[in-house]
N, C-alpha and C positions, 0 to 999 in steps of 0.2 A: 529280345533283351533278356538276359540271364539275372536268375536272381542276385549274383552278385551285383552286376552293371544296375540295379534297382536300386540295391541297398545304398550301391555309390551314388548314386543319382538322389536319394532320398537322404542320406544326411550330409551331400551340397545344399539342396534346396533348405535343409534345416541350418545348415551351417549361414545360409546368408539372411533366413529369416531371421535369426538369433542376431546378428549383427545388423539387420535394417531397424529391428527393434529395440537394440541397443542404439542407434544413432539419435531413432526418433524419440527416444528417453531421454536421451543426454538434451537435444532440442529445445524441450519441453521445459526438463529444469532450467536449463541458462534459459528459457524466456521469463518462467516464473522468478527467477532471481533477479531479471534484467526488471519485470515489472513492479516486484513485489518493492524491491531496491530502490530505484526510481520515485516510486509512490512514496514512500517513505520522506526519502529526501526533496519531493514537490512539497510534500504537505509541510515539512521542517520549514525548506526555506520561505514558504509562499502564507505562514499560520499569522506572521505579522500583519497581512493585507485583512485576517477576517477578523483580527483584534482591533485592529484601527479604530480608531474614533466610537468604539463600545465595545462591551464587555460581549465575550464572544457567550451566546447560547447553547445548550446542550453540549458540552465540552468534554463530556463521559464518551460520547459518540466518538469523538478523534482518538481517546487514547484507548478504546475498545479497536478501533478499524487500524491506529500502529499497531498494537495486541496481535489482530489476527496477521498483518502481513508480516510481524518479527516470526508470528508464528511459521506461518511460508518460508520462510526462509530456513527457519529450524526443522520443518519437516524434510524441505529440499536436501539437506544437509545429511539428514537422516537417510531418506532414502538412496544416496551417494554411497554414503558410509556401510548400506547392505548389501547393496548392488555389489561394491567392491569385496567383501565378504565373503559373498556368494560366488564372484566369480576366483579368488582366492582359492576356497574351498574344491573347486568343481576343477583346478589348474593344479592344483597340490596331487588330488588324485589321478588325477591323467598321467601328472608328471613320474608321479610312485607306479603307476600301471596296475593303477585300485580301479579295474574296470567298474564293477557291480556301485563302487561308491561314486564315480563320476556320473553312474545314470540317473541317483538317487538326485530327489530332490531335496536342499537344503531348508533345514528349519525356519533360515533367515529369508528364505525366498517367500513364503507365504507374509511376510511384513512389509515388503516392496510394496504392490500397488496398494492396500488400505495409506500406508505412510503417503504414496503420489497424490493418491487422491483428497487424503488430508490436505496437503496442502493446496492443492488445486482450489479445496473450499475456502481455503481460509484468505486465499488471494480472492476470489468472489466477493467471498464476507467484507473483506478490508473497503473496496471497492462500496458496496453496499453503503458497509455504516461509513463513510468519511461522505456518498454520495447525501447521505441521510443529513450529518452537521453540515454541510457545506449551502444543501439546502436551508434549511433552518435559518442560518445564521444568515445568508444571501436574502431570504423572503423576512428575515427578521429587520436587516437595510431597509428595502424597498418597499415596505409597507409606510414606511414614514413614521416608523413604533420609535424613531429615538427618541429620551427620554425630553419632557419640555421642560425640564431646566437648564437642557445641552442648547435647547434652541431658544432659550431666555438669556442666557449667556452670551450665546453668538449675539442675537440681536442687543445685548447691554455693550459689549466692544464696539460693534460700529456705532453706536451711540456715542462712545469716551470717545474713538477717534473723530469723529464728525467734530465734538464739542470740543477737540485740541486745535483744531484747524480753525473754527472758528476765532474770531476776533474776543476781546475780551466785551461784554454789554457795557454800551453807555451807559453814564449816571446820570439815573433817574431827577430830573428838576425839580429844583424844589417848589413850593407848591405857592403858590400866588395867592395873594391877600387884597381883598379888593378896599379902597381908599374910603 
């Protein structure tokens, strides 16, 4: 093999690493948007069922765990928006035949994975603290901790209902007088 047939052989195999890792980026994002999204709109629509019938506990917990997964989504977004950047930059010089600047690597490149990884955590975190209220407020149910005048009340209605169905009491006789 000549050095030339190397070199060609050596920026294919770059040229399809560059692009297997560009797919498996893109992957990655649409999963953590698909998750990040999702979670979002579970906990939106599904927050009525841990409100129900009490006052939901530790409630800082859900809007810290929306927090971090808006967060995901704003980092996802972010890191989109450098990747495209970067690949801009690196197409601009190709295209001008700025060789020495298409080898360089761009400023915005070094922000790519800290920004992936950011979000990466912060889909973890969300996951985390919503698994954190979810617990709480589910073991806050099941312990039977509702409050007893939720359960004086219940027992005081079927009390009213019972005594509606009920007949009205007979009157009392009057009282006998002996002769």
């Amino acid at each position: 093999m000549t050095p030339e047939d190397a070199e060609k052989a050596a920026d294919e195999f770059q040229k399809d690493l560059s692009r297997y890792k560009f797919e498996q980026e893109t992957q990655r994002d649409k999963a953590l948007v698909l998750i990040a999204g999702g979670a979002l709109t579970a906990t939106f629509a599904f927050i009525a069922s841990f409100t129900e019938n009490h006052r939901p506990v530790n409630i800082g917990w859900l809007f810290f765990a929306w927090g971090a997964w808006t967060a995901t989504l704003v980092f996802t977004v972010a890191g989109y928006s450098l990747s495209i950047k970067v690949y801009n930059l690196v197409i601009n010089a190709l295209s001008e035949a700025r060789w020495a600047d298409a080898h360089k690597r761009p400023r915005a490149a070094g922000w790519i994975e800290p920004v992936n990884v950011a979000s990466s955590v912060c889909a973890v975190l969300g996951f985390a603290l919503f698994g954190y209220f979810a617990y709480t407020n589910l073991a806050e149910r099941s312990n039977g901790s509702e409050s007893k005048t939720r359960k004086e009340e219940s027992f005081k209605e079927v009390q009213r209902s019972i005594e509606r169905k009920l007949p009205p009491p007979l009157p009392t006789p009057p009282a006998q007088t002996s002769p």
